[in-house]
C-alpha positions as CSV (number, residue, x, y, z in Angstrom):
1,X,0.0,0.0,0.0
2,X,1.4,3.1,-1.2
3,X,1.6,6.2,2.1
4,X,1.4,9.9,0.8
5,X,3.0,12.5,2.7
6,X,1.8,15.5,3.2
7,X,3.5,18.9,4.6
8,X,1.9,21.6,6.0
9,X,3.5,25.2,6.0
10,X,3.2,27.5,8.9
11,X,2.1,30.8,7.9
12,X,1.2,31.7,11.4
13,X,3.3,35.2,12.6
14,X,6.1,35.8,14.1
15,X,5.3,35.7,18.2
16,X,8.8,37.3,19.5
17,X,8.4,40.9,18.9
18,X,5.1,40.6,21.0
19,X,6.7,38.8,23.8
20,X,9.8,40.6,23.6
21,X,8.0,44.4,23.6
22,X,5.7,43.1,26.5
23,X,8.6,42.1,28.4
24,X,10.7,45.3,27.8
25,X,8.1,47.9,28.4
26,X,6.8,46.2,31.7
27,X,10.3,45.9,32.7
28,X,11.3,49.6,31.9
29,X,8.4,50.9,33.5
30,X,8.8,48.6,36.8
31,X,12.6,49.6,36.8
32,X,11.6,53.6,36.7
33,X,9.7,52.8,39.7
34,X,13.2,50.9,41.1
35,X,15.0,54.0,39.9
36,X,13.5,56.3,42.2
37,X,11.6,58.2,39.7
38,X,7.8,57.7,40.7
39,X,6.4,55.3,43.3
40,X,4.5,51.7,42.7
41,X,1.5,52.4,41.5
42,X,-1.7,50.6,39.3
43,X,-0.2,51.0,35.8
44,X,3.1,49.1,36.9
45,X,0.7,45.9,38.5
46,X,-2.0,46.2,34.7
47,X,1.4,46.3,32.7
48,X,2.5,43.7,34.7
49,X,-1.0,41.4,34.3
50,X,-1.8,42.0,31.0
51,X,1.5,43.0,28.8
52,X,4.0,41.6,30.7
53,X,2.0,38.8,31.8
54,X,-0.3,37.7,29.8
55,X,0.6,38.9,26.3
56,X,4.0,37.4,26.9
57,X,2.4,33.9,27.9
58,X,0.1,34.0,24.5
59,X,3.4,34.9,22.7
60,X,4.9,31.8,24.4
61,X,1.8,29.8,23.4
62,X,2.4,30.4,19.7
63,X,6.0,29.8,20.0
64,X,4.9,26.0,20.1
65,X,3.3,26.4,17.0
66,X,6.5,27.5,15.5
67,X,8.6,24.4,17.0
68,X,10.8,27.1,19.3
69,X,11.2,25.5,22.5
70,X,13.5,28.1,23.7
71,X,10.9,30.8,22.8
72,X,7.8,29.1,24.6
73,X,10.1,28.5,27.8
74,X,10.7,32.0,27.8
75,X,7.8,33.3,27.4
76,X,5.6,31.3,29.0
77,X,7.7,31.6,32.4
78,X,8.6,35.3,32.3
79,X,4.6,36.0,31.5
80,X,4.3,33.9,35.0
81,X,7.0,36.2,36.6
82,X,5.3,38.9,35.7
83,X,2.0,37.4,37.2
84,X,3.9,35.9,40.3
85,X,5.8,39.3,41.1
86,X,1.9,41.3,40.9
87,X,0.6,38.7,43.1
88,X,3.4,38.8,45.5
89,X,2.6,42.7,46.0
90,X,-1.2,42.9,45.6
91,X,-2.1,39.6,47.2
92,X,-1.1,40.6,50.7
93,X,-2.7,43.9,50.7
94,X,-6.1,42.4,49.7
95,X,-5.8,40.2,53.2
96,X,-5.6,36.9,51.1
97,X,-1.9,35.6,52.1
98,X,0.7,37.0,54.5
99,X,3.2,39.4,52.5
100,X,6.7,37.4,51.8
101,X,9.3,38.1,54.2
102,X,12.6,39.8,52.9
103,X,14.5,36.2,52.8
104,X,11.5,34.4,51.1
105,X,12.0,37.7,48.3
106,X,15.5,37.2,48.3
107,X,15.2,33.4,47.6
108,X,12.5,34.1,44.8
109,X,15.0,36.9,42.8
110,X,17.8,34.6,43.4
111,X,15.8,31.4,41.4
112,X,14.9,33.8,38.7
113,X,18.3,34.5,38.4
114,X,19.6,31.1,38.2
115,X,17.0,30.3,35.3
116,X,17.9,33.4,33.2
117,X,21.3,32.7,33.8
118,X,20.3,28.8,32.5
119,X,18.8,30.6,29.3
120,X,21.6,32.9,28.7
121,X,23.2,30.0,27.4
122,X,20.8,29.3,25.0
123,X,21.3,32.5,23.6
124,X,25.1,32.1,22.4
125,X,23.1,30.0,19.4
126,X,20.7,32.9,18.3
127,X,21.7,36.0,18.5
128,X,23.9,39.3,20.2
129,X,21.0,40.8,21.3
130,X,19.4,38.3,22.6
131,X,22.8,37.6,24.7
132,X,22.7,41.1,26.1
133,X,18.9,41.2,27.2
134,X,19.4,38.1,29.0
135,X,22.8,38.6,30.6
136,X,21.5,42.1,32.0
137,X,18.0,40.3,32.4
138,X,20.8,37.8,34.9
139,X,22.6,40.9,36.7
140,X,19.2,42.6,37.1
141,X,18.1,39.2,38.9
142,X,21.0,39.2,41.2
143,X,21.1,43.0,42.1
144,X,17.5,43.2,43.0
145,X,18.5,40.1,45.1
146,X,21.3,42.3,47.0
147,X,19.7,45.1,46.8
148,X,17.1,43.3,49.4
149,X,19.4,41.2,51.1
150,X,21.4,44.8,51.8
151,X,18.9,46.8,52.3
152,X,21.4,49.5,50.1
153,X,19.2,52.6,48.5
154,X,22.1,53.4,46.6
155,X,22.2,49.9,45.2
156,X,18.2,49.6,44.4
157,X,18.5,52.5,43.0
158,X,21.5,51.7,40.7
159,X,19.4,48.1,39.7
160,X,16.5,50.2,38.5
161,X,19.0,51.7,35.8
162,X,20.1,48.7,34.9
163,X,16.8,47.5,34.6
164,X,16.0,50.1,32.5
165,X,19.2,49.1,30.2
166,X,17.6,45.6,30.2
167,X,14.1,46.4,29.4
168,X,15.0,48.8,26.5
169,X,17.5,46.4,24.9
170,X,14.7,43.8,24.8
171,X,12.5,46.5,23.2
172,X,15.2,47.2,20.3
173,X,15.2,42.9,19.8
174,X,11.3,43.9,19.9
175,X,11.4,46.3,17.2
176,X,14.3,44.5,15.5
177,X,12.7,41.4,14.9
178,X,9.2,43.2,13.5
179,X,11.1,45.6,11.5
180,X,13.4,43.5,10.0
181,X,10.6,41.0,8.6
182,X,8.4,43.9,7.6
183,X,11.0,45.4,5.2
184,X,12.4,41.9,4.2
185,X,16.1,43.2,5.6
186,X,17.6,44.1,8.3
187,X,16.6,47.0,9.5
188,X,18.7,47.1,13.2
189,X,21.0,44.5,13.5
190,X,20.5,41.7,15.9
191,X,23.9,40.0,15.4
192,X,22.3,36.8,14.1
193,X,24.5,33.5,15.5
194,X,25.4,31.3,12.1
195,X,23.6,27.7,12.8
196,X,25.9,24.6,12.6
């Protein structure tokens, strides 16, 4: 009995530049607030639910569609940071859990770091800027860890800066990727990685 074979092309769209614009904007904005600049407030915690969280998780959602492991674990998991990190603030306000203590926060930043650090490494096979958002995405981890464990307003306030950094490099990859498929060259360079 004779099989046929069939292949399907995926003409679904590209899913990065959402996930990467939701995850820089939240993060700039959050790290403004970690700057010093203005205080916590409601449009950090929505940009947090519904861009940084959610958007990012739908992103992550049609990275599986597009056979991109690496894409759908990061944008699955940093949607549920995003989602965590809101809960973690708004949760114990509303009287529903008691608020994390400094070391439980300090545990929590320091396991986010460790797993960006873990993804940084899949990085050196895609591209430069992809490298730097996740190396400062690592740093930005680990600061916010010290910056509790110290208790150092110099140091917060240095991490929000570099969060900032972090946020609007993963913007440029944002705008990057869209651009660069929307004109059918590249537009801003995101050091593409030859694959072997």
């Amino acid at each position: 009995m004779e099989q046929s074979v069939m292949s399907i092309k995926d003409t679904s769209a590209n899913p990065a530049p959402l996930g990467l614009f939701g995850f820089g904007m939240t993060t700039v904005l959050l790290n403004l607030h970690n700057a010093g600049i203005y205080e916590m407030n409601s449009m950090i915690l929505a940009m947090g639910i519904f861009y940084g969280g959610i958007s990012q998780i739908i992103a992550g959602i049609m990275e599986c569609k597009k056979n991109n492991s690496f894409g759908m674990t990061a944008f699955i998991s940093y949607g549920f940071f995003w989602l965590t990190l809101v809960g973690l603030i708004v949760m114990p306000k509303l009287g529903w859990v008691t608020a994390t203590s400094g070391t439980g926060m300090i545990a929590y930043l320091i396991m986010w770091g460790v797993f960006t650090l873990l993804l940084f490494f899949g990085t050196l096979k895609i591209s430069k800027a992809l490298q730097f958002v996740f190396a400062t995405l690592t740093v930005l981890f680990f600061l916010l860890a010290a910056g509790d464990a110290t208790g150092n307003q110099g140091l917060k306030t240095f991490t929000g800066y570099e969060g900032i950094i972090c946020g609007l490099s993963a913007i440029y990859t944002g705008a990057a990727s869209l651009l660069n498929e929307v004109y059918g060259k590249t537009v801003l360079p995101l050091g593409l990685v030859p694959r072997n």
